[in-house]
N, C-alpha and C positions, 0 to 999 in steps of 0.2 A: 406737242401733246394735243390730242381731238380735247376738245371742247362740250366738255354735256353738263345740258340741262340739270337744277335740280327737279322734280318734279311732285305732284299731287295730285289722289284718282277721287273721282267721288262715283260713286255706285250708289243704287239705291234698293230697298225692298221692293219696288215693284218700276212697271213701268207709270209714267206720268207724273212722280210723287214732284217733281221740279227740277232733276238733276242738269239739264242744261240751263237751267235760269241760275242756279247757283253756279255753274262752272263759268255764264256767262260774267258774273256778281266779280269771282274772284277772278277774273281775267280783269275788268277793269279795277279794280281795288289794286292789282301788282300794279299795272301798267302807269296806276293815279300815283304808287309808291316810288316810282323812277326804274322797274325793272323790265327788262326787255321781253316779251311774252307772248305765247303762243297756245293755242285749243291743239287736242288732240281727238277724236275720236276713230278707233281702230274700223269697227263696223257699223255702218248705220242704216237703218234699213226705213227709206222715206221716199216717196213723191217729189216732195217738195226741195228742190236740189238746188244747184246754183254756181252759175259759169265763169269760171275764171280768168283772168287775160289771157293765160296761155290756151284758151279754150278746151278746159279738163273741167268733168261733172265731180260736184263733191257735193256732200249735206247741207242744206242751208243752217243747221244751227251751227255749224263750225267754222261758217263763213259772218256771222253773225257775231262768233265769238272772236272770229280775227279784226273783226269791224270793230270792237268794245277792246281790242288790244292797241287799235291805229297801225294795224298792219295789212298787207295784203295778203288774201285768202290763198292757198295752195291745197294742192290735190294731197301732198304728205300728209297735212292733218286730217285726213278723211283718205287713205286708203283703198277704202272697201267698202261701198256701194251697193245696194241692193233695193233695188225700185219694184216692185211688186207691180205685175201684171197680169195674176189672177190669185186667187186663193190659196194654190200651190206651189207654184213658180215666181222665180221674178228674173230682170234682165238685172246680171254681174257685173258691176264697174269694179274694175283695177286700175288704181293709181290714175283717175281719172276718164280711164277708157272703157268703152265697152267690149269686154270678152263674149260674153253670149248668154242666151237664158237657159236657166236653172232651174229645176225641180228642188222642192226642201231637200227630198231624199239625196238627188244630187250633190246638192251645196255642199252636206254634210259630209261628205265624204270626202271632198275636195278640201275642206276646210283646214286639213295638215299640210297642203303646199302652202295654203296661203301664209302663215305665222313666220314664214320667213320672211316674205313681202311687209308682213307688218312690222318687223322688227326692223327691216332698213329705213321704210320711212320713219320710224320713230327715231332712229338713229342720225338720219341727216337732218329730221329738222329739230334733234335735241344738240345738235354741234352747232346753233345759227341763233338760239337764245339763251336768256338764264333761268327762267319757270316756263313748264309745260303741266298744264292744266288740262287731266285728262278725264272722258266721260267716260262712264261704262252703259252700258244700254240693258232694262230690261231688271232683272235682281241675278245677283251671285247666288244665288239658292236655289235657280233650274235645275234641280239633279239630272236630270234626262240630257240636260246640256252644256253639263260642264266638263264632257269629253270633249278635248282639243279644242276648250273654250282659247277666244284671244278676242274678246271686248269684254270682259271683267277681269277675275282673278287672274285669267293666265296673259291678260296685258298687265296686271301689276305685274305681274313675276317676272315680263317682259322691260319693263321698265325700272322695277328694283324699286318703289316707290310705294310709300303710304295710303290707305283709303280712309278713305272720310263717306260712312254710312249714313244715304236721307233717308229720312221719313216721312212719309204725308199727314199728318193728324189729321187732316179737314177729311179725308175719307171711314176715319176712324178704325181703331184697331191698331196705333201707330205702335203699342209699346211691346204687343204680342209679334206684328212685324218684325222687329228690330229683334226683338229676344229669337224668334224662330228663324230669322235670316242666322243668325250667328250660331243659333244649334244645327243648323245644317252645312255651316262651313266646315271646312275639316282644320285641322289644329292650324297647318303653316298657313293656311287661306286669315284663320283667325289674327293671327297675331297681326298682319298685314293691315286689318284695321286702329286706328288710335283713337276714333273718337264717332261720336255721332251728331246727328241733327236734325230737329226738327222742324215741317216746313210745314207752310199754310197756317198757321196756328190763327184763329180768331177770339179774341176774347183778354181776359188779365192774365200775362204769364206766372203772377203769383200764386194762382190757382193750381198750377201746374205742378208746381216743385214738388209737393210731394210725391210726385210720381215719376218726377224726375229723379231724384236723392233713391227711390228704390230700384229703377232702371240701370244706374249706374253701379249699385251694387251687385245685381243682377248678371251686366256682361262685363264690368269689370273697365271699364272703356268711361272716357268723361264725355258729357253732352257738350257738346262745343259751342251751342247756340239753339234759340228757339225763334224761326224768323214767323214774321205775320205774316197773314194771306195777302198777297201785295200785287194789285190791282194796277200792274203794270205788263200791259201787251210787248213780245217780240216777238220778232219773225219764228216760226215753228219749224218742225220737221216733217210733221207728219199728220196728213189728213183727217187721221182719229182723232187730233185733238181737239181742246176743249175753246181751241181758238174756232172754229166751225160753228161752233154755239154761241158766240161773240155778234152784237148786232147793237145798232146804232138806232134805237128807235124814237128819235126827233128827230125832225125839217122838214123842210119845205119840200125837197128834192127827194123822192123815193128810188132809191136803188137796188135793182133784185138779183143777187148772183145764185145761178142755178147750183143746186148740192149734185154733185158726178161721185159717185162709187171707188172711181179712181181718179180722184180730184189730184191735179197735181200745180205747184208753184200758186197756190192760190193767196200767196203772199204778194202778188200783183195789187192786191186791190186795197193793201193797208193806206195806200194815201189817203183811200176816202175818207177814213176815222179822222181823219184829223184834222177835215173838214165842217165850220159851223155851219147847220142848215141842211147837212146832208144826214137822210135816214139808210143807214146799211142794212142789210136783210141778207139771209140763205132760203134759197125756197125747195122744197124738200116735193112739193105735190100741187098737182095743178089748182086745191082750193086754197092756196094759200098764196096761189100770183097778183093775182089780182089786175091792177095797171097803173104800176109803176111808170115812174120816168125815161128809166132805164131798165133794160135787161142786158146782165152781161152772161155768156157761155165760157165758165173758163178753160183752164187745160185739163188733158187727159194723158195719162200711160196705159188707156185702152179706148180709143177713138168709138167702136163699132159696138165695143160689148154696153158704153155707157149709153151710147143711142137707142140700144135695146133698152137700157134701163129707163127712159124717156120715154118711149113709146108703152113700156108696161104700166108704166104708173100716169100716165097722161097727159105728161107735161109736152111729151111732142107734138099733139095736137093744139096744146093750149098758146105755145109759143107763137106758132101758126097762125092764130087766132088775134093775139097781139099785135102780130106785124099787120095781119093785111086791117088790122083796125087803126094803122098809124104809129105803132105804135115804135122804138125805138133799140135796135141787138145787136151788141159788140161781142165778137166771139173773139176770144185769145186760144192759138196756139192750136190744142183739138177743138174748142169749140167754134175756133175760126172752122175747120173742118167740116163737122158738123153744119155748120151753113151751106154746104154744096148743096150735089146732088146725089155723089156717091161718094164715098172711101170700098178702098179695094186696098187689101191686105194678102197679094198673091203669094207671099213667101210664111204667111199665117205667124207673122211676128207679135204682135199684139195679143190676137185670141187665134181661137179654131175658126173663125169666120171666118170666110173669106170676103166678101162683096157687102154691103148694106146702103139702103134708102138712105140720102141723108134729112136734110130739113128742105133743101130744095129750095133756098130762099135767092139765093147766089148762084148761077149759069156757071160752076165749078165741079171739079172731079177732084177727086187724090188718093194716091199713090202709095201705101207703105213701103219705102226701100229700105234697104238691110245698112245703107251708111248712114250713120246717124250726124247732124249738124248741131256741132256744141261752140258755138261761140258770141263772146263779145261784140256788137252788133250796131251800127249807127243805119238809119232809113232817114231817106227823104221822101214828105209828104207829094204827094202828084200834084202839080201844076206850084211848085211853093220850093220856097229856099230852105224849109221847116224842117229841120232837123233831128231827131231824138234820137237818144240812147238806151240800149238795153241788153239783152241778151235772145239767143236762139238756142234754143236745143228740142228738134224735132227729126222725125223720119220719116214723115211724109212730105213728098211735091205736091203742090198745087197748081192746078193749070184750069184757062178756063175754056169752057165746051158750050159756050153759048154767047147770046148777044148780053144776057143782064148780068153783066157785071163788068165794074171797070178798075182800072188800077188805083188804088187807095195809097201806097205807099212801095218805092224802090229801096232794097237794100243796095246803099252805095261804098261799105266797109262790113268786113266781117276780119276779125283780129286785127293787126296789121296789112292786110290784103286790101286793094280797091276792086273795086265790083260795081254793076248795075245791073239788077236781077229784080224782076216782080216780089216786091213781099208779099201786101195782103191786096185784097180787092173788097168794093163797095156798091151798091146798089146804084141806080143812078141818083135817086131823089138824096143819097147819103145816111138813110136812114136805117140800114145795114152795111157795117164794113168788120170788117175780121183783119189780122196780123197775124204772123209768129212771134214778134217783138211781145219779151217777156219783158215786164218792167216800165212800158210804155207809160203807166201812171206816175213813174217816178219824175217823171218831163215836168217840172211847174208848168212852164208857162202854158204848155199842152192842156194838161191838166184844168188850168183855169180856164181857158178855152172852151173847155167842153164843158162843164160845169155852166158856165155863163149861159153857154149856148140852150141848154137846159133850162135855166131860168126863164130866159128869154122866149122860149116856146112855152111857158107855161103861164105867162105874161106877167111877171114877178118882175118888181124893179131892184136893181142893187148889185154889187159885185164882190164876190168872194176873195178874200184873201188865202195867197197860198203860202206856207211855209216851206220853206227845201226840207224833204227828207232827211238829206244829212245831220242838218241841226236837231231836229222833232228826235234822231235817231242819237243822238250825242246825249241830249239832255236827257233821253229815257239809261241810258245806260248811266249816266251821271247818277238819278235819281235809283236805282238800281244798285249801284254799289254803295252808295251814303243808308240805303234802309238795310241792306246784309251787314257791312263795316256795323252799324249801331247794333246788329243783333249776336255777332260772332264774336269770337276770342279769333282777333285775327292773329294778334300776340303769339300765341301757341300754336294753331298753323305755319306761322313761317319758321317755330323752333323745330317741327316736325318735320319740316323737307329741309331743316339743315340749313336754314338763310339767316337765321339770328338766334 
């Protein structure tokens, strides 16, 4: 007899209200209970991705959620992928891979082949645990888009399983939400609800019950919990979020990361937060650079159109302005790119551009090609035994077309494969270098390295303590499930998927 999961959806009125923090909560609360567990999210539509061993692209919050389950991530619980690379379009990932780019009008149409693909992967990785904790993206009350939905309602129906409705109160409006998501479901969509929840909440929840006590009479459905606003950062999905507006402002160490349009995996640079001493920033316009300690460029899923976006608003000239004043630019991934001299995009993968300036900083060119490089990634630093790990997932080569610039780092491992290939390149004086290596901050020792080195140019005495990510990353999902478990009737969720 196959083996299936039981399972539970959380859906929410809108997009943002918290629905991956909470799917994140009750991923670790099963797993802290002794149950074997898994995230699902059928389609996710983000930037911000993330490489697997077997080198397959999937969501970073479902790789976040596999992380807070102590298992390893797979391309199953993520499906279906869709990286936006302009306003209309985005590039298709299936089951890890890239298919091809898509127009919305396109997608939509396509969307009935896919629900088979989604039903297998739920399938094989609902025979492999015993809870599958699944997201839905976005509210089940699109009407416009709930023809041959399969990330809400028609993945419950897909998976035969329970939702659990959030709600935001911190944006206000929660109770008209909830009431009008549920008058716009249809009867069988309804019942498939058993309970709701409130999120963000700030203040005394005894204030509240009254409004709760007439809520519940209302859709008929009990409030399952009222969680607080909880001032606890995880890695994101998606560029829009409210992690972009997230900023560290004390220390000594000023750090500026550029805001890109099509910012992507900008979850690079959380080790900084976690550093005392260090001030994080986003810099959105050239009056707001200033002269930090650091400038870092990060990546992009449209190389050429965000350098345009640089050059309109001023910051391509200001960067400019920075270096040749001394000043110090780590480019990751597209904004390693952006450090050349040109990107050239002949098959117009990215945008309708073809060809663009780039910063010119780095005797470098590159190349959009049509095969994409998605994998688990170890580099060694040039002239060093210095090792880090991370990941790659890009489509351009980079080669250099001049005398200023030298090799900064070889990849000598991509998956299981050995290699030595140019990663990134550096200035001579080292006061520009760029990479593809995504995650490169996750490197302690690295990390402290440059940190120090920073100090040390700024002529600051002392040395910074680094924590491994992984712990900083345990203890947040620790602290995580212990404030949701104190706010939920978890009791009655696990009577609802049938576990007790």
């Amino acid at each position: 007899m196959i083996r299936k999961a039981k399972s539970i959806m959380i859906q929410g009125t809108a997009s943002s209200v918290g629905k991956s923090l909470i799917v994140t909560a009750l991923c670790r609360i099963f797993t802290l209970d002794g149950f074997k567990v898994a995230p699902f999210k059928s389609q996710n539509m983000a930037l911000n991705s993330f490489i697997t061993v077997d080198g397959k692209e999937m969501g970073r919050a479902q790789a976040v959620q596999a992380e807070a389950c102590n298992i390893e991530p797979s391309a199953l619980m993520n499906p279906i992928l869709l990286k936006p690379s302009s306003d209309v379009g985005s590039q298709v990932i299936i089951k890890g891979k890239v298919y091809k780019n898509m127009t919305a009008e396109e997608y939509q149409r396509f969307k009935p082949e896919l629900k088979e693909i989604v039903r297998e992967a739920y399938e094989e990785l609902s025979s492999q645990y015993d809870i599958i904790v699944i997201e839905g993206a976005g509210s089940p009350a699109e009407i416009n888009l709930k023809d041959n939905d399969l990330v809400n309602m028609g993945m419950a129906e897909i998976a035969d399983c329970p939702v659990l409705l959030v709600g935001d109160i911190d944006k206000g409006g929660v109770f008209a939400s909830i009431v009008g998501t549920m008058v716009l479901l249809d009867q069988k969509e309804r019942k498939r609800v058993k309970g709701v929840i409130i999120n963000k909440f700030r203040g005394d929840v005894q204030i509240l019950r009254p409004g709760l006590v007439m809520l519940e009479k209302i859709i008929k459905r009990p409030v399952l919990g009222v969680i607080p606003y909880l001032n606890i950062h995880i890695d994101e999905e998606d560029g829009a979020t409210e992690y972009l507006k997230f900023s560290k402002d004390s220390g000594d160490i000023d750090i500026a990361i550029i805001y890109l349009p099509h910012i992507s995996n900008f979850t690079d640079f959380e080790p900084f937060y976690y550093i005392d001493g260090v001030r994080v920033r986003y810099v959105y316009n050239k009056s707001t650079l200033g002269n930090p300690d650091l400038v870092i460029i990060p990546g992009t899923k449209n190389t050429i159109g965000d350098l345009l976006y640089l050059k309109s608003n001023g910051l391509y000239e200001e960067i400019k302005r920075y270096i040749q004043n001394g000043g110090m630019v780590i480019g990751i991934c597209g904004g390693f790119q952006m450090l050349g001299k040109k990107i050239i995009d002949p098959y117009r993968i990215e945008s309708e551009i073809e060809e663009s300036e780039g910063l010119g900083i780095l005797d470098l060119a590159t190349v959009i090609e049509r095969e994409k490089i998605t994998s688990q990634s170890v580099v060694r630093l040039e002239g060093t035994h210095y090792l880090l790990k991370g990941y790659e997932i890009h489509m351009g080569r980079t080669e250099r077309v001049g005398e200023n610039a030298v090799p900064f780092s070889y990849v000598i491992k991509r998956g299981n494969s050995e290699c030595n290939e140019i990663d990134g390149y550096r200035s001579f004086d080292g006061m520009v270098w760029g990479t593809y290596l995504h995650g490169i901050f996750d490197n302690e020792d690295f990390l402290k390295e440059l940190i120090n080195s920073l100090y040390k140019r700024k002529g600051l005495e002392g040395s910074v303590a680094i924590r491994p990510i992984r712990e900083i990353k345990a203890s947040i999902y620790n602290e995580l499930a212990r404030a949701v478990r104190n706010s939920l009737d978890i009791e009655s969720i696990y009577r609802m998927i049938g576990i007790r």
